[in-house]
C-alpha positions as CSV (number, residue, x, y, z in Angstrom):
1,X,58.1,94.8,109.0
2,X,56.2,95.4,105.9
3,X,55.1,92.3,103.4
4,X,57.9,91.7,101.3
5,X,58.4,90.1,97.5
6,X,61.5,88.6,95.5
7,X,61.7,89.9,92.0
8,X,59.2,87.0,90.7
9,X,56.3,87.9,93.1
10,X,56.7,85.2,95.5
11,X,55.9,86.4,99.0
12,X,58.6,86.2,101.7
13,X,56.9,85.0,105.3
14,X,60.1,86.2,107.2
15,X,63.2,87.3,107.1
16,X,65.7,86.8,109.9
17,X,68.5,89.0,109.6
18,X,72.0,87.5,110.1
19,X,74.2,87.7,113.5
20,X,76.9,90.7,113.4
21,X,80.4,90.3,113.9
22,X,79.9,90.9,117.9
23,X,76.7,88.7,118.0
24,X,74.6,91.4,117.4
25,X,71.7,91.5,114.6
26,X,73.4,94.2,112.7
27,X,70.7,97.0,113.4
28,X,73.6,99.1,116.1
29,X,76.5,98.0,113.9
30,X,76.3,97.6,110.9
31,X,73.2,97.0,108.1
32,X,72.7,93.4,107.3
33,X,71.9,91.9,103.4
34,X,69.5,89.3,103.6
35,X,69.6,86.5,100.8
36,X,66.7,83.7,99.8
37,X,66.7,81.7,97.5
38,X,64.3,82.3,94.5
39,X,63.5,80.8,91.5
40,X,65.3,82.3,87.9
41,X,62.4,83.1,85.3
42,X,65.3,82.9,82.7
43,X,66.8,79.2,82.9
44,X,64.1,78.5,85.7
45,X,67.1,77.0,88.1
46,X,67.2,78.5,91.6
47,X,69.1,81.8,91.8
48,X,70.2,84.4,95.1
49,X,67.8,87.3,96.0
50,X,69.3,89.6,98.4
51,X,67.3,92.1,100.2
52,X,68.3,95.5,101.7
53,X,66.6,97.9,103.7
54,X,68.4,101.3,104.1
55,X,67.5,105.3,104.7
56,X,67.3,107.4,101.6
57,X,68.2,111.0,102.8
58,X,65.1,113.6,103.0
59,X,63.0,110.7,102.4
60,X,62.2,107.3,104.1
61,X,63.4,103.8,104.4
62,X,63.2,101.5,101.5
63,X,64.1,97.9,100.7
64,X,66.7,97.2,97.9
65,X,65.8,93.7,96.1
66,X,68.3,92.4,93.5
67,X,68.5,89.1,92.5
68,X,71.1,87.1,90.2
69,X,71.8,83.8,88.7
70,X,74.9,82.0,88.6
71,X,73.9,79.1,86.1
72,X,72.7,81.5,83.8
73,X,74.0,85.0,84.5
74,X,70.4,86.8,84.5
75,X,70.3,89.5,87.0
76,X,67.2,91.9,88.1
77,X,67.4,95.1,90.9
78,X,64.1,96.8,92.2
79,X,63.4,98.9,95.0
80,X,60.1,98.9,97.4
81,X,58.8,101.1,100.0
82,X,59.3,99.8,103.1
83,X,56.4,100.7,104.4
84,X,52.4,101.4,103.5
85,X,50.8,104.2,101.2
86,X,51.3,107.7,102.6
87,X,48.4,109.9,103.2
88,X,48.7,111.9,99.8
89,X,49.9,111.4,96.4
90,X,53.2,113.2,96.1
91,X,54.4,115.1,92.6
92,X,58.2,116.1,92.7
93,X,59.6,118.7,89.3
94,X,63.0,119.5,89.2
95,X,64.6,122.2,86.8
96,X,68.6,121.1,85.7
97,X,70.3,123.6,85.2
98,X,73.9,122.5,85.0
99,X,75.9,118.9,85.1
100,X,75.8,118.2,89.0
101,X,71.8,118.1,88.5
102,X,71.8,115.0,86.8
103,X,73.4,113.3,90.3
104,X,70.1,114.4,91.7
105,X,68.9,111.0,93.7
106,X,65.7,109.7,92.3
107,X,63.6,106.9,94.0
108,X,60.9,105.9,91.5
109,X,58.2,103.5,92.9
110,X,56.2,100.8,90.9
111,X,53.4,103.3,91.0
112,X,55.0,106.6,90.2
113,X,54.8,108.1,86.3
114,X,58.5,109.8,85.2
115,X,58.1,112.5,82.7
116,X,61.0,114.9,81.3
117,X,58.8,117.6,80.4
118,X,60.8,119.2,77.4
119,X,61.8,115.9,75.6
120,X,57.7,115.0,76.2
121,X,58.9,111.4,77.2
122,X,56.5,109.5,80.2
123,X,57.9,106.7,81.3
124,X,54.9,104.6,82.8
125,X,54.4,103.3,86.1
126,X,55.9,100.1,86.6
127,X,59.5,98.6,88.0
128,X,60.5,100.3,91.2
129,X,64.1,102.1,90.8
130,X,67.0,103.7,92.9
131,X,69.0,106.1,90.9
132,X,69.2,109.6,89.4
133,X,68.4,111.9,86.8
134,X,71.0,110.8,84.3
135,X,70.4,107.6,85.2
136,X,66.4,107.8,84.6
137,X,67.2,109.6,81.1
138,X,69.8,107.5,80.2
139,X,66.9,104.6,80.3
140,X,64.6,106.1,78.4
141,X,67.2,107.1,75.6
142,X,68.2,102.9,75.9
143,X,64.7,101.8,75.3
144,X,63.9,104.1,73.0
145,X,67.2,103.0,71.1
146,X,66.1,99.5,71.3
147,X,64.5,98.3,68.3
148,X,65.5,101.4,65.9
149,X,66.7,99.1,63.3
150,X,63.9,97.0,62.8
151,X,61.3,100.0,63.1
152,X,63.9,101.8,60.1
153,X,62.5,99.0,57.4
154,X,59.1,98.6,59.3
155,X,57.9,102.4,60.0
156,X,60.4,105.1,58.7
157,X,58.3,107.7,60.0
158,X,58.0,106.3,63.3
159,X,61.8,106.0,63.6
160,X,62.8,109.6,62.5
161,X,60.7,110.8,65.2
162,X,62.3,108.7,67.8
163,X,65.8,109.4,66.3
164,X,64.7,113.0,66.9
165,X,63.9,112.3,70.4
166,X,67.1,110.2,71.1
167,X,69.2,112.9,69.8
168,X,67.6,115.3,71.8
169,X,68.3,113.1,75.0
170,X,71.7,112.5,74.3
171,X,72.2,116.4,73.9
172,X,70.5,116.7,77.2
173,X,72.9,114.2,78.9
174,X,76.0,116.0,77.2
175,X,74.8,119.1,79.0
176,X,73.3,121.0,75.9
177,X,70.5,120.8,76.4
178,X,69.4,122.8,80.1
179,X,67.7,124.2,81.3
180,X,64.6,121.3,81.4
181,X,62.7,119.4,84.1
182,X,62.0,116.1,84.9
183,X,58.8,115.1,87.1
184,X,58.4,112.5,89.2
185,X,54.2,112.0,89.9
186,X,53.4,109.0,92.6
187,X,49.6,108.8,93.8
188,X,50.9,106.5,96.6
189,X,53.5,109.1,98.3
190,X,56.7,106.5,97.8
191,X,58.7,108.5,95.4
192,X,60.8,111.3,95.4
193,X,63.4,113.5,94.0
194,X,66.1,114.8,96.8
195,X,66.1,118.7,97.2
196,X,69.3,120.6,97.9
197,X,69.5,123.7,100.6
198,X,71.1,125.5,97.7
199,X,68.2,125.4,95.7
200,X,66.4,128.6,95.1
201,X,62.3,129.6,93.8
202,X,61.5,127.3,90.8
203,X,64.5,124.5,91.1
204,X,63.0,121.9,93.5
205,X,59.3,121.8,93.7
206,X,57.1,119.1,96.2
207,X,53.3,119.3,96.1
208,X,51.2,116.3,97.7
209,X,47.7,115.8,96.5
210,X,44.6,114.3,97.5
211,X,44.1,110.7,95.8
212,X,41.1,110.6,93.2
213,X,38.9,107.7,93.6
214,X,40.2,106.3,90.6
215,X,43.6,106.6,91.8
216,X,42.7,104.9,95.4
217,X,40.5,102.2,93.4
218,X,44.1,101.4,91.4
219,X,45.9,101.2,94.7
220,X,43.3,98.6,95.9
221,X,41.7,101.1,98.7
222,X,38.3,100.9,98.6
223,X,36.0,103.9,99.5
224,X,33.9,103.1,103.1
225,X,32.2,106.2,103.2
226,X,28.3,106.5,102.5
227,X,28.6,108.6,99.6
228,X,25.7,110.4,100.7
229,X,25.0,114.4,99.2
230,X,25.3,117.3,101.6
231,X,21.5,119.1,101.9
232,X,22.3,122.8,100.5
233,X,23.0,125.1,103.6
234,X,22.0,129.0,103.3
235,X,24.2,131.7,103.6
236,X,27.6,130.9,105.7
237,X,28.2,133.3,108.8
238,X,31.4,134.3,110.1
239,X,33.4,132.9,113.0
240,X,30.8,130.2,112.7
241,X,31.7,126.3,112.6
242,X,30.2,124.4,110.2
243,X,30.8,120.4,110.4
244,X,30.7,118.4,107.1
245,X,31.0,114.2,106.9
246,X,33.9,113.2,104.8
247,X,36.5,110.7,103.6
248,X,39.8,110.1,105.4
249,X,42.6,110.1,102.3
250,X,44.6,107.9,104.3
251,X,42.7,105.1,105.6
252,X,39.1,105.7,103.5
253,X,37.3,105.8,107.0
254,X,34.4,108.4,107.7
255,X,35.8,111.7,109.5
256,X,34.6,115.3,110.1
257,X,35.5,118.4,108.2
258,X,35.1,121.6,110.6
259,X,34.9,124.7,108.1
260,X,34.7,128.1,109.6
261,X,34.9,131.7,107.9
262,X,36.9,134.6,108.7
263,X,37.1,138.2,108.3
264,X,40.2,139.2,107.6
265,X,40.4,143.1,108.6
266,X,41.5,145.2,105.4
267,X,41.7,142.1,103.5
268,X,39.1,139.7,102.6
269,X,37.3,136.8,103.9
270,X,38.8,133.3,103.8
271,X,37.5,129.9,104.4
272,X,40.0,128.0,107.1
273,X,39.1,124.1,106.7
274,X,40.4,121.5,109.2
275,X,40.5,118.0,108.8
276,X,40.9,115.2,111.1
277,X,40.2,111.2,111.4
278,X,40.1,109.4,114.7
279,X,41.1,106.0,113.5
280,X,44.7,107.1,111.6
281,X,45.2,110.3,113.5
282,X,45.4,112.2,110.1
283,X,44.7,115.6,110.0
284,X,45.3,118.5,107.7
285,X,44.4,122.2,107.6
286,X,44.1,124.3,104.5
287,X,43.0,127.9,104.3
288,X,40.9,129.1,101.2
289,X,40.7,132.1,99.7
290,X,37.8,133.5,97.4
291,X,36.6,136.3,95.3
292,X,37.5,136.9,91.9
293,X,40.8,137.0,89.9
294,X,42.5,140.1,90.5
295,X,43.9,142.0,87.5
296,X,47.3,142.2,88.7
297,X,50.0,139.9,91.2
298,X,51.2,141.2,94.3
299,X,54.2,141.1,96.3
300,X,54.8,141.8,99.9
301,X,57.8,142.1,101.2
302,X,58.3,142.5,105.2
303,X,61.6,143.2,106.9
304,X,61.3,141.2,110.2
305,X,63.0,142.8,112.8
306,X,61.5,142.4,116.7
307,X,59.4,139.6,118.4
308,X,56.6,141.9,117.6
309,X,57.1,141.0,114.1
310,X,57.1,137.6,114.1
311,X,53.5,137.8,115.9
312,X,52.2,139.2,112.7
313,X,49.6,137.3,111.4
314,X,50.5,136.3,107.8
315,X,48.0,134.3,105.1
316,X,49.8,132.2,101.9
317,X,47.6,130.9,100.1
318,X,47.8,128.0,98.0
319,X,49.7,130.1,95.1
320,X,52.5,132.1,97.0
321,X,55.5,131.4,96.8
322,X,57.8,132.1,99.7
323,X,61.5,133.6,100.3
324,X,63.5,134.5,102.9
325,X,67.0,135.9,101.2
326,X,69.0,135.8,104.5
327,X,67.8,132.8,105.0
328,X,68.3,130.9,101.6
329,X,64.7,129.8,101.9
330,X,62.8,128.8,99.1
331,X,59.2,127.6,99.3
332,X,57.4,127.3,96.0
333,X,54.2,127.7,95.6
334,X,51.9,124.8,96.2
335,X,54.4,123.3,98.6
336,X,52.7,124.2,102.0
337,X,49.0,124.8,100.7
338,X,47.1,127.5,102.1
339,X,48.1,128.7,105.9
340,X,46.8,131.2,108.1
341,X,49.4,131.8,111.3
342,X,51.8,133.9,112.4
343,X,55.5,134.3,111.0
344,X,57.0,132.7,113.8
345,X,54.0,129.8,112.8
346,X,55.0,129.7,108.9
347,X,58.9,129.2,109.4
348,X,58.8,126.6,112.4
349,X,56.6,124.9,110.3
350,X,59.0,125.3,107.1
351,X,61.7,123.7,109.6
352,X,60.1,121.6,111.3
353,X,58.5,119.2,108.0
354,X,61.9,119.8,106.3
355,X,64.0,118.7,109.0
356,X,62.3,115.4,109.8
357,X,62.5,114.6,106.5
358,X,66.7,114.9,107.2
359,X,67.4,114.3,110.4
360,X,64.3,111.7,111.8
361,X,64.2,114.4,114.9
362,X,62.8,117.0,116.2
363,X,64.3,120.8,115.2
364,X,64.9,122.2,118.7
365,X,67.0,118.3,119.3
366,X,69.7,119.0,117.3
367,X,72.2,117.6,119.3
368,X,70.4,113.9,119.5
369,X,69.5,114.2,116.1
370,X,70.0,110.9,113.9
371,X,71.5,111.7,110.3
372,X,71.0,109.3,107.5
373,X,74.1,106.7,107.0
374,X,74.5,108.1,103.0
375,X,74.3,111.8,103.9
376,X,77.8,113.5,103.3
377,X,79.7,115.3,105.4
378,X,79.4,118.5,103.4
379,X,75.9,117.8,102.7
380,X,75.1,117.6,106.5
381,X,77.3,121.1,107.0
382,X,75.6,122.4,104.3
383,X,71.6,121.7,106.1
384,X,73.6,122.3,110.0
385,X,74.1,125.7,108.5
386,X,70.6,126.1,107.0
387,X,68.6,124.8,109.6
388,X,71.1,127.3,112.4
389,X,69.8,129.7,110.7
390,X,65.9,129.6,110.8
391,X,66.5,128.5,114.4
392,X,68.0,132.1,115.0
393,X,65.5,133.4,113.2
394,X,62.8,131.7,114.8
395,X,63.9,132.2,118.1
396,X,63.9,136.0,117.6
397,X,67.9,136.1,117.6
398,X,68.4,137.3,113.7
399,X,66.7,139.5,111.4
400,X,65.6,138.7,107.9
401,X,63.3,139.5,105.2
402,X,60.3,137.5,104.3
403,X,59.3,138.2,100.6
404,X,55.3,136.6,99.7
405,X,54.8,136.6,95.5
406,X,51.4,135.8,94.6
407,X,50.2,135.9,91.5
408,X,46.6,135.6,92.5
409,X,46.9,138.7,95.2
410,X,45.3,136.4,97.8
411,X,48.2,136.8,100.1
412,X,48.3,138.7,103.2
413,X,50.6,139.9,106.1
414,X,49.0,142.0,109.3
415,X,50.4,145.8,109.3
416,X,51.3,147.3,112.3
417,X,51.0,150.9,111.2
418,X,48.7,153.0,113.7
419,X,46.5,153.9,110.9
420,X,45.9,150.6,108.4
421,X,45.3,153.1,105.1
422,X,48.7,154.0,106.0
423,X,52.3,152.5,104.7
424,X,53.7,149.7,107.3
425,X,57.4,151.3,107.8
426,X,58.5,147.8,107.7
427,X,56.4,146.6,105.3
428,X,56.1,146.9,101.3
429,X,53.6,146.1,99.1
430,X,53.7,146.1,95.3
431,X,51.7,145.2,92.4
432,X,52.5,143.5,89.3
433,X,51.7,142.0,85.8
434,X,51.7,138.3,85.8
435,X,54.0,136.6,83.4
436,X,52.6,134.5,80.8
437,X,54.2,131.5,82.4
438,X,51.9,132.4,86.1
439,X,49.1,133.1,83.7
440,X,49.5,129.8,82.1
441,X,49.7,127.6,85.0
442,X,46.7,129.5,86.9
443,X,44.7,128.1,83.6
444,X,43.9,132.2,83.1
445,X,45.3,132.0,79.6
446,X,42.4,130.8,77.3
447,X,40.0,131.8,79.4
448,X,37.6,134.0,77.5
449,X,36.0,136.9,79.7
450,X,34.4,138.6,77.4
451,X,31.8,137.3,74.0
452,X,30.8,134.0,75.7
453,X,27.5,134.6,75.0
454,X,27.7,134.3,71.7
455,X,29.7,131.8,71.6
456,X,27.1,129.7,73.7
457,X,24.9,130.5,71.4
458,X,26.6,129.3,68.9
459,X,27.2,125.7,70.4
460,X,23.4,125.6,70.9
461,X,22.3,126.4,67.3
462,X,24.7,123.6,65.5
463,X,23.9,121.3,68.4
């Protein structure tokens, strides 16, 4: 049982849970509400704080605080994670597109930042929350209504820019305002924004990140690695292993990075990384890709069809993003980081993290498979449906199409073709212009190619 806190930061030694009904503790039966008694901070006479811990679905357990007075009437509700930091930071964006987006659930930690990127409105880590997206924007348009009055006599300027940003809110919560996104950006991994299997490329988006020692230092975990430099190594030789001392993100412990090139026939050579710490049992892989930025996107589009085809080898890199039509799979890109494996590989994977995120059980147990308590009936047909579906495809027993868009080209799925210059009969593969939106998040925008020189030169003279 993690350390617990009433609203007014006094820490709770234990909590006993109260006998069920049948004499049970409540865990087979039903889920129990705690309550101690905690002082107000309003009228500073003693007040009820009850305590909850329940599933969120796709995501984890969490404990429900709120606490209430009865002399005064003051009441407070926060949510912590019941549990410790994750391994990585986690970043959640989610495009609305129409009404039933803003029922989205949202869970919001005390150290997660909120932004709704069009309205360019952060709301700053702090109080922990359990609700949605209307209910996170209907917040921020409260506060930012709070106060208008005085700020009208005080600083007129200051208030016509928030009216302008309150009026674009409210349009947003009337539903004319769409599409636009709302982020969700925790370095401690607690928060989250729930997906739907109905969501398609560029809706739902999860990327987890490696803490920056700033971030870990605000967290309170401290760095126990030496921080000493790597000697410069020569040349790297394929199909080599090279071993590397580094820091564990999860526990700050010393561990070994193994780092090994690869030819990849036809392709290019890639840089597979593994990661793995002895003390935590974390481990990660990640594939690399180098070489420079190709002029043009690629897509590849393979129509799987025989065993033989999901033994293809298959790289995604880091900014592919992944469909499978038949499937109504969606990966964006980002989500999985670089991977080098086999079809087969790629989709258990895709199942396998996504479904013990719903279900708390393995893919192949099905049957034994523990829902979460708030999950809906037609939610739960909806992801029985889904996840029957990669099964069959994993297990060779449906045929589907797996579609790989990178913008960066760096991408790659074996051919089978008897000569390799030739066409794969199952296989197509097409360039394209990037869009100005790829080209903008790949940073390739303002980058200048060509006239640096001169424009170094430049910086040198009038420095």
């Amino acid at each position: 049982m993690p350390e617990l806190f009433n609203p007014i930061g006094e820490k709770v030694e234990k909590v006993v849970p109260a006998a069920a009904p049948n004499g049970t503790t409540g865990d087979e039966d039903e889920k129990v509400v705690d309550e101690i008694e905690s002082l107000c901070m309003n009228c500073e006479e003693n007040g009820m704080t009850r305590l909850f811990l329940t599933k969120i679905p796709y995501f984890r357990e969490v404990i429900i605080m709120s606490f209430s007075c009865d002399k005064c009437g003051f009441s407070n509700n926060e949510v912590q994670a019941a549990g410790t930091f994750q391994l990585k930071g986690a970043h959640y964006e989610l495009r609305l597109t129409a009404m039933p987006d803003f029922e989205r659930q949202v869970v919001k930690s005390d150290t997660a930042t909120v932004k709704f990127i069009e309205l360019d409105v952060e709301v700053p880590a702090g109080k922990g929350q359990l609700t949605n997206v209307e209910g996170l924007l209907t917040t921020v348009i409260d506060d930012l209504a709070f106060g208008q009055e005085k700020r009208k006599e005080e600083a007129p300027e200051v208030h016509a820019k928030i009216e302008e940003v309150i009026s674009k809110g409210r349009k947003m919560l009337a539903g004319e305002g769409f599409p636009f996104r709302v982020s969700v950006d925790d370095p401690a991994g607690n928060s989250f924004i729930a997906p739907d299997p109905r969501d398609g490329v560029g809706k739902w988006e999860k990327r987890e990140f490696l803490r920056t020692p700033e971030q870990n230092a605000a967290l309170g975990l401290a760095d126990t690695a030496p921080a000493d430099d790597l000697d410069e190594q020569g040349d790297i030789i394929p199909d080599q292993i090279y071993q590397f001392p580094a820091s564990c993100p999860g526990c700050m412990h010393p561990c070994t990075t193994n780092m090994k090139m690869v030819d990849i026939p036809h392709f290019r050579q890639v840089v597979i990384m593994n990661t793995s710490c002895d003390d935590c049992g974390y481990k990660s892989n990640d594939v690399k890709t180098g070489g420079e930025i190709p002029a043009k996107g690629r897509k590849v589009t393979l129509r799987v069809r025989t065993a033989v085809d999901l033994a293809r080898d298959i790289l995604k890199s880091e900014s592919c993003a992944l469909e499978c039509p038949e499937l109504s799979l969606a990966v964006n890109p980002g989500t999985l980081g670089g991977r080098f494996t086999t079809v087969e590989g790629l989709l258990t994977q895709v199942r396998d993290d996504l479904h013990n995120q719903i279900f708390e059980a393995d893919a192949d147990a099905a049957a034994t498979a523990r829902t979460n308590d708030s999950l809906s009936s037609s939610e739960k047909t909806r992801w029985d449906e889904f996840f029957a579906g990669l099964n069959a495809a994993v297990n060779g027993e449906k045929e589907f199409t797996i579609v790989l868009t990178d913008p960066l080209a760096s991408s790659y799925v074996q051919s089978l073709a008897d000569d390799p210059s030739q066409p794969d009969a199952q296989m197509t593969v097409e360039e394209y212009d990037r869009t100005e939106e790829e080209e903008e998040d790949l940073g390739l925008a303002d980058m200048k190619t060509e006239g640096y020189e001169e424009d170094a030169e430049k910086t040198e003279k009038s420095a």
